[in-house]
C-alpha positions as CSV (number, residue, x, y, z in Angstrom):
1,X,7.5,-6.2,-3.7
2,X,8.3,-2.7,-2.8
3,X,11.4,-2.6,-4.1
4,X,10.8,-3.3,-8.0
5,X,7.8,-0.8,-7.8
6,X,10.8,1.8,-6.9
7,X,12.5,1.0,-9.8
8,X,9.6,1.1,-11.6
9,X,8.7,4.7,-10.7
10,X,11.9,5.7,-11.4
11,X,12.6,4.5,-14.7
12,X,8.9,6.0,-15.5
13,X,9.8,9.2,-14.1
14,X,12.9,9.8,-16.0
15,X,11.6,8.7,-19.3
16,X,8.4,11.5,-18.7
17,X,11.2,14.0,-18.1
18,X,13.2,13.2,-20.9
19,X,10.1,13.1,-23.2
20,X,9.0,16.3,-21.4
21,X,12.3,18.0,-22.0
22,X,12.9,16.7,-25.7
23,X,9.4,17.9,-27.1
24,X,9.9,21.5,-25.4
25,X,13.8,21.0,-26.8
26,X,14.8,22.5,-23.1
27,X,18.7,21.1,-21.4
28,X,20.0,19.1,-25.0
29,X,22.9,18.0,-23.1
30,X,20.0,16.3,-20.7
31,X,18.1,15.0,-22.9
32,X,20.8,12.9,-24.4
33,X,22.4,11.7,-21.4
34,X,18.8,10.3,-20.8
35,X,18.6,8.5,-24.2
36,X,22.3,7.6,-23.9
37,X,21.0,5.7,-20.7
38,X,17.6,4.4,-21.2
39,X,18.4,1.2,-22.8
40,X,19.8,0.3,-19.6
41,X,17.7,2.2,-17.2
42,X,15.1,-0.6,-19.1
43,X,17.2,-3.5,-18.7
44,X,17.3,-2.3,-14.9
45,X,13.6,-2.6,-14.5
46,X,13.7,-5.6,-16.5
47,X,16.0,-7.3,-14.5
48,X,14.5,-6.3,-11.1
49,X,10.7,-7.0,-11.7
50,X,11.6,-10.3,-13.1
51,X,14.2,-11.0,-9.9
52,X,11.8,-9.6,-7.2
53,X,7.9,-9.8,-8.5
54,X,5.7,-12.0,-7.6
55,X,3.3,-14.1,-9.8
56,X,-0.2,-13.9,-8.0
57,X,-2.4,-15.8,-11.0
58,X,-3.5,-19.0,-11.1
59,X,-1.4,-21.6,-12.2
60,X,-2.1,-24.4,-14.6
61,X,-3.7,-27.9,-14.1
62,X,-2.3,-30.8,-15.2
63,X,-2.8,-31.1,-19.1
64,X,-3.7,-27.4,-19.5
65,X,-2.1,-25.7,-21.5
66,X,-1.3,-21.7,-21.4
67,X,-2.7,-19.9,-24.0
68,X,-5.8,-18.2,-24.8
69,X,-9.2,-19.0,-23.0
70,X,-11.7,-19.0,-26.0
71,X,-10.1,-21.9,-27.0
């Protein structure tokens, strides 16, 4: 568990700084290494939540179906 919520606050982190550093237009060459990279700084965090998190909900009963509860 601890580990994906690393790569979670990393991944956050570096997108605030480049959205930080592109609206004050500060370190260009920074700012596009960071959008160079973000697709797979995503796919990291992707990949590791869905490899290492943990499903804590309930699960379904037999015949229910997933879907909305208004139903």
């Amino acid at each position: 568990m601890k580990h994906d919520i690393i790569v979670i606050s990393i991944v956050s982190a570096l997108l605030l700084i480049y959205t930080i550093l592109a609206s004050l237009e500060m370190y260009l060459g920074l700012v596009f290494l960071l959008v160079g990279i973000s697709p797979l700084l995503i796919i990291w965090m992707v990949w590791t939540v869905l490899r290492h998190g943990e499903y804590n909900g309930p699960e379904l009963d037999s015949g229910q179906e997933y879907g909305y509860l208004d139903r």
